[in-house]
BAVO-432212 format. One record per residue: x, z, y of N, C-alpha, C, O in turn; residue number from 1; residue in one letter; chain. Coordinates in Angstrom, 2 decimals, decimal comma. Atoms other than C-alpha are relative to their C-alpha. Example, Ala and Ser with C-alpha at 12.3 -4.5 7.8 and 13.67 -1.06 7.14 Angstrom:
<sites>
0,89 0,00 -1,19 12,30 7,80 -4,50 0,90 0,00 1,20 1,94 0,66 1,18 1 A A
-0,82 -0,06 -1,19 13,67 7,14 -1,06 -0,77 0,73 1,09 -0,26 0,90 2,20 2 S A
</sites>
This chain:
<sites>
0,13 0,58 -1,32 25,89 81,94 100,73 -1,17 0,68 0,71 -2,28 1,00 0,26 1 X A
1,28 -1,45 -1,05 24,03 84,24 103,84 -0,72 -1,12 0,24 -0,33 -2,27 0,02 2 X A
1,13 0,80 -0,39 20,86 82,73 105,04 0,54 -1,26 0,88 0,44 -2,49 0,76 3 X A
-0,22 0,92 -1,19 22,34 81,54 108,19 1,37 -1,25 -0,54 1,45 -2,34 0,04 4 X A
-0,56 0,98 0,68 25,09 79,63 106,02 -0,84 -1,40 -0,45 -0,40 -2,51 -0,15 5 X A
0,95 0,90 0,60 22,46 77,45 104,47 -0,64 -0,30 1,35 -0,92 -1,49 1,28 6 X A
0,76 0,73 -0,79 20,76 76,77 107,53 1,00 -0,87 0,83 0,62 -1,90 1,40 7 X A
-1,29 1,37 -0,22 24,53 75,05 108,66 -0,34 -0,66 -0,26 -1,11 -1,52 0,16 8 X A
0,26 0,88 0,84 24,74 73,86 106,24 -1,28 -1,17 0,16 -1,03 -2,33 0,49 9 X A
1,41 0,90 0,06 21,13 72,10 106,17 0,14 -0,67 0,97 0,11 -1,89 0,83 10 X A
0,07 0,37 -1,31 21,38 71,58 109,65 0,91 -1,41 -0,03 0,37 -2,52 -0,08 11 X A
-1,31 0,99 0,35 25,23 69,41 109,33 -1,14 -1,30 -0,96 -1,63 -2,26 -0,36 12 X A
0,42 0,81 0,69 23,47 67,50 106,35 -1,09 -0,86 0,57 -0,92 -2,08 0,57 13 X A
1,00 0,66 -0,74 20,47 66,42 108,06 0,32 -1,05 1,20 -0,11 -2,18 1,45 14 X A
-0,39 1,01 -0,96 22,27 65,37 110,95 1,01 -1,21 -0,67 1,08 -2,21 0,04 15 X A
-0,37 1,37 0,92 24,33 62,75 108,27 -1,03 -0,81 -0,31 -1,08 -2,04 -0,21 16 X A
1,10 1,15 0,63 21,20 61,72 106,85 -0,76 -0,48 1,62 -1,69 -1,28 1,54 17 X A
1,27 0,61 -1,46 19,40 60,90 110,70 1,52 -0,61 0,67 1,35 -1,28 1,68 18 X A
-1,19 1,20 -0,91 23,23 59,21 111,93 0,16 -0,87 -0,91 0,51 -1,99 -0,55 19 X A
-0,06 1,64 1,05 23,25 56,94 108,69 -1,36 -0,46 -0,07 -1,39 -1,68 -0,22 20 X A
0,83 0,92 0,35 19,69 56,21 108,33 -0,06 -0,91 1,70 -0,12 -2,14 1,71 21 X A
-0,45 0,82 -1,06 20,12 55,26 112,38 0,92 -1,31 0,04 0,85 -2,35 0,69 22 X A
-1,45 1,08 0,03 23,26 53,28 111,55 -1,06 -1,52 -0,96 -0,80 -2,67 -0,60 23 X A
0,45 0,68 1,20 21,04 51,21 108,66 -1,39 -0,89 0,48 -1,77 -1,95 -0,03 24 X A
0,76 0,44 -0,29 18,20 50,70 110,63 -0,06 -1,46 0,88 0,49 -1,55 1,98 25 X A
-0,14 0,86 -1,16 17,52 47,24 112,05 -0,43 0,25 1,52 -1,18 1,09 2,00 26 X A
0,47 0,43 -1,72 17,27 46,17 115,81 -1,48 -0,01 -0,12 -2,11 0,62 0,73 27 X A
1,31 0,45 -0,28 13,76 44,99 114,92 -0,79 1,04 -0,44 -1,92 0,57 -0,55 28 X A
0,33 -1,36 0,02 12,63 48,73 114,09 -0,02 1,19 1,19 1,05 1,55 1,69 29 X A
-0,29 -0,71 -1,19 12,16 50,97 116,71 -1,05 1,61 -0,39 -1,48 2,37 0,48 30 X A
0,40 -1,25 0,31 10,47 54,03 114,23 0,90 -0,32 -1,38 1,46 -1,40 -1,55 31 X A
-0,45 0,08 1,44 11,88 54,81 110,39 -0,30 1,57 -0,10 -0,01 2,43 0,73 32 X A
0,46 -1,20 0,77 10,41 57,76 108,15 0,65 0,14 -0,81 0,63 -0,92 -1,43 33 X A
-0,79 -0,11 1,51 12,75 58,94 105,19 -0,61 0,92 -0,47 -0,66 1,90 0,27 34 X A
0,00 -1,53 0,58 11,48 61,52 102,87 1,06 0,24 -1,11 1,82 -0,55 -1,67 35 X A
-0,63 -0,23 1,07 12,95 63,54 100,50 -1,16 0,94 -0,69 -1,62 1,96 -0,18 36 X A
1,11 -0,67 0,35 10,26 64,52 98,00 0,71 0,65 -1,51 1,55 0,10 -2,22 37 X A
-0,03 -0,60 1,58 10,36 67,10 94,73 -0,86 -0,55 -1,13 -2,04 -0,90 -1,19 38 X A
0,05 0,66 1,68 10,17 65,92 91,29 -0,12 1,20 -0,93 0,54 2,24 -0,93 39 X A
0,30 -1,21 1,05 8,66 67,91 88,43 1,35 0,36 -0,90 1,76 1,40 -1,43 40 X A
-1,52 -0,89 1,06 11,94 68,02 86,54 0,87 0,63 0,96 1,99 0,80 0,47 41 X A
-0,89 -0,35 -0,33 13,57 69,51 89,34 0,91 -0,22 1,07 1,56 0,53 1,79 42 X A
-0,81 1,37 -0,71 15,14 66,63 91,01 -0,87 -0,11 1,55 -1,65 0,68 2,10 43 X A
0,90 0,32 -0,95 13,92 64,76 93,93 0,43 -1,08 0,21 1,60 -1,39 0,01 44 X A
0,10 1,38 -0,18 13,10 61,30 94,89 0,54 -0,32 2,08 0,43 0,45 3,03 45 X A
-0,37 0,56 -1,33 14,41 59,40 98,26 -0,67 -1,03 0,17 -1,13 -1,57 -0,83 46 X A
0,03 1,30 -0,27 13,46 56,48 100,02 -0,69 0,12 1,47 -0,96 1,20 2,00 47 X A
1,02 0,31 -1,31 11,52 55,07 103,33 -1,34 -0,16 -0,21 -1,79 -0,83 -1,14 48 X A
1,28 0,27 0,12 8,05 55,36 104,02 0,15 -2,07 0,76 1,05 -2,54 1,46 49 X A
0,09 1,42 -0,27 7,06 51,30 104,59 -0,93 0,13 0,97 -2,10 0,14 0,60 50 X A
0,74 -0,33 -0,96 5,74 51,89 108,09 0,13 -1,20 0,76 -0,78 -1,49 1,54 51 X A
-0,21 1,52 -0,94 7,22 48,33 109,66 0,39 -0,47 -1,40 0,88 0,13 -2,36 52 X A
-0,63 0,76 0,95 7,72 45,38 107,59 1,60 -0,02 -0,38 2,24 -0,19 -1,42 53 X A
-1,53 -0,05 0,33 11,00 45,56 107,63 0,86 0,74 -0,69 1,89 0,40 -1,28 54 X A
-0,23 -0,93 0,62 11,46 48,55 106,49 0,55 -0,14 -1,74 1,45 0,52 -2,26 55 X A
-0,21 1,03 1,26 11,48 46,48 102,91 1,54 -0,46 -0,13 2,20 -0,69 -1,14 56 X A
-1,07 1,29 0,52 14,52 44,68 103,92 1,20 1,52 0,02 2,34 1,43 -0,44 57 X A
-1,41 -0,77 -0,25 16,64 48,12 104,75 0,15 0,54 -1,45 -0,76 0,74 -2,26 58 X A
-0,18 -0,56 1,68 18,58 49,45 101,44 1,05 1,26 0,52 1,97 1,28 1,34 59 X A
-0,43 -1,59 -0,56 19,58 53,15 101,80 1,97 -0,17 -1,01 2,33 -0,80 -2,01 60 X A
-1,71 0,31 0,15 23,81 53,41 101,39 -0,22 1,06 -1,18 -1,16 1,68 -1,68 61 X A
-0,31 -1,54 1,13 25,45 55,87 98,89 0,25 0,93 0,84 0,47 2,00 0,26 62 X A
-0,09 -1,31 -0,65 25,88 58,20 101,90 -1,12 0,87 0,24 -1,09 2,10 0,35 63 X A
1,20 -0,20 -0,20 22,33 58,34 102,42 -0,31 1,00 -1,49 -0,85 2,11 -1,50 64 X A
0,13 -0,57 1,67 22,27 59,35 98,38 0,84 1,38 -0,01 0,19 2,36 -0,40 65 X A
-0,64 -0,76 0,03 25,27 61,74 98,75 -0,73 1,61 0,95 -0,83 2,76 0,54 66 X A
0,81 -0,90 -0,65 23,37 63,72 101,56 -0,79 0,79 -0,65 -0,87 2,02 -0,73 67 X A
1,34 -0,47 0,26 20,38 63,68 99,97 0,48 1,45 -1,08 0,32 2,67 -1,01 68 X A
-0,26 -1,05 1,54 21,68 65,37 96,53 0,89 1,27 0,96 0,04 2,08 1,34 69 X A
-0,79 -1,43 -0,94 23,89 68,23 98,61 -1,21 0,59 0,83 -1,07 1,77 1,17 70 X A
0,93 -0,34 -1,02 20,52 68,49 100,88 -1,14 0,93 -0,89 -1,86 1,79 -0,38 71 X A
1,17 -0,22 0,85 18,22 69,27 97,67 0,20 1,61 -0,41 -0,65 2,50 -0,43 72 X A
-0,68 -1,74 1,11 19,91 72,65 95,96 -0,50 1,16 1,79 -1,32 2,08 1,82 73 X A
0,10 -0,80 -1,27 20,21 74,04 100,33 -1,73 0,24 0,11 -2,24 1,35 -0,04 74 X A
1,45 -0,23 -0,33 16,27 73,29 101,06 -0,69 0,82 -0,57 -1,59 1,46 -0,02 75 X A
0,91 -0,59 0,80 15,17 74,81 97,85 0,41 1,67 0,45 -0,58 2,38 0,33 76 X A
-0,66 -1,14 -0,38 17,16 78,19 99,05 -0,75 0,20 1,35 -1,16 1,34 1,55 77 X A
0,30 -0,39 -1,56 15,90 77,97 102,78 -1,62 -0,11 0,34 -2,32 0,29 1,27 78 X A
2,11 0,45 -0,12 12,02 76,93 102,45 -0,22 0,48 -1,41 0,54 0,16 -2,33 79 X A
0,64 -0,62 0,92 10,04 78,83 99,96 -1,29 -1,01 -0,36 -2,05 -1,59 0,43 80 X A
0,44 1,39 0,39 8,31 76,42 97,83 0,01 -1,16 0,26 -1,01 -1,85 0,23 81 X A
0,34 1,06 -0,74 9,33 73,67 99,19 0,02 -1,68 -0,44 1,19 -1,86 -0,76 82 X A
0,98 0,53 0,49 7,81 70,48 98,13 0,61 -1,19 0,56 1,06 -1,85 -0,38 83 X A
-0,52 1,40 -0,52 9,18 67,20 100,59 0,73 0,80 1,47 0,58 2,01 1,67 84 X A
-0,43 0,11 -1,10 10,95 67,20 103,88 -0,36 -1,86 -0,05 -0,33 -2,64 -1,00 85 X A
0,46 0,90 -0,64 9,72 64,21 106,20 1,04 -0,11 1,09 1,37 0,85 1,78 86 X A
-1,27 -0,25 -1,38 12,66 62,87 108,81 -0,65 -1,08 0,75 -0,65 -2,24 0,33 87 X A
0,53 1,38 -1,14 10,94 60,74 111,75 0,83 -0,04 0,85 1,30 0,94 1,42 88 X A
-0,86 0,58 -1,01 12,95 58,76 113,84 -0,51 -0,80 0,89 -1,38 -1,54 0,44 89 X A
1,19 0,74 -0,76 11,57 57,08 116,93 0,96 -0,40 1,01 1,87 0,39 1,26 90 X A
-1,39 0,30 -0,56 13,86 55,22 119,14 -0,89 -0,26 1,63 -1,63 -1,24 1,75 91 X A
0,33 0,42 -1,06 12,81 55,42 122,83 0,97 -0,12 1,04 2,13 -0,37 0,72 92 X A
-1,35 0,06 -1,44 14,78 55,39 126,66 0,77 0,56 -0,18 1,81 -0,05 0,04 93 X A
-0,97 -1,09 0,27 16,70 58,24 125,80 0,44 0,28 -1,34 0,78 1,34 -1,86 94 X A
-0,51 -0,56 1,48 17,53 57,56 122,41 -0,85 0,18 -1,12 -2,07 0,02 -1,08 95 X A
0,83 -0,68 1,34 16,50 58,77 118,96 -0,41 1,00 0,25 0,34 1,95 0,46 96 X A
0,70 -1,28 0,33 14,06 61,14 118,94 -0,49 0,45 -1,50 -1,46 -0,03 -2,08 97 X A
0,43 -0,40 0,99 14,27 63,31 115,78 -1,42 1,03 -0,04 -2,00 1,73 0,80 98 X A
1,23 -0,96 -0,18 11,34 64,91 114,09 0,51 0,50 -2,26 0,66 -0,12 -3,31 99 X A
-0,12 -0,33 1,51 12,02 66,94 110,75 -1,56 0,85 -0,57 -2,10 1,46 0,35 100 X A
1,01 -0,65 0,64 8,99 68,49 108,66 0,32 0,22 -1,48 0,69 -0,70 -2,21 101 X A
0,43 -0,55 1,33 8,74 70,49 105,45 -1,22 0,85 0,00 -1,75 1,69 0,72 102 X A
1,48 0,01 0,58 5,73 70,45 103,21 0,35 1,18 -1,14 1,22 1,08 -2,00 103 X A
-0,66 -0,81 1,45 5,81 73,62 100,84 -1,44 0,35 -0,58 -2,50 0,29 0,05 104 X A
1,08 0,26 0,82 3,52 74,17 97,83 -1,20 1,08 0,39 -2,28 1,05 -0,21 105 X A
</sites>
């Protein structure tokens, strides 16, 4: 797969994981942080940063999971060392405003 394949790719996936964690998020939220961080064996961990209380009550789907794992193998190919991706979501007049960041070692 050429560079610019993987960055589709990445691209498509990302936008699943920021239209389901949108879909998941309550009304009474109006930011949500997801990371996806690397794990020494390899792997990598998911979940929400706990930035509103509520944040507690949301429980991430199996699509959110399916993303993630298809998202992990692309990143490590497209970012050189790369370490977490950070997805901020911020809901103002015009909508969701995304914000993506990768942290590399």
């Amino acid at each position: 797969m050429n560079y610019e394949d993987v960055e589709t790719k990445l691209h498509s996936l990302t936008n699943t994981l920021v239209h389901e964690l949108i879909s998941l998020t309550p009304e009474s939220m109006s930011e949500i942080q997801f990371e996806i961080l690397s794990t020494d064996d390899g792997g990598a961990d998911v979940g929400l940063l706990e930035t509103h209380p509520d944040a507690k009550k949301v429980a991430l789907s199996d699509a959110v999971f399916t993303a993630s794992s298809h998202y992990l193998p692309l990143v490590k190919q497209y970012v050189n060392g790369w370490q977490r991706t950070l997805i901020s979501l911020q809901e103002g007049e015009e909508g969701w405003q995304v914000n993506v960041e990768f942290e590399q070692a």
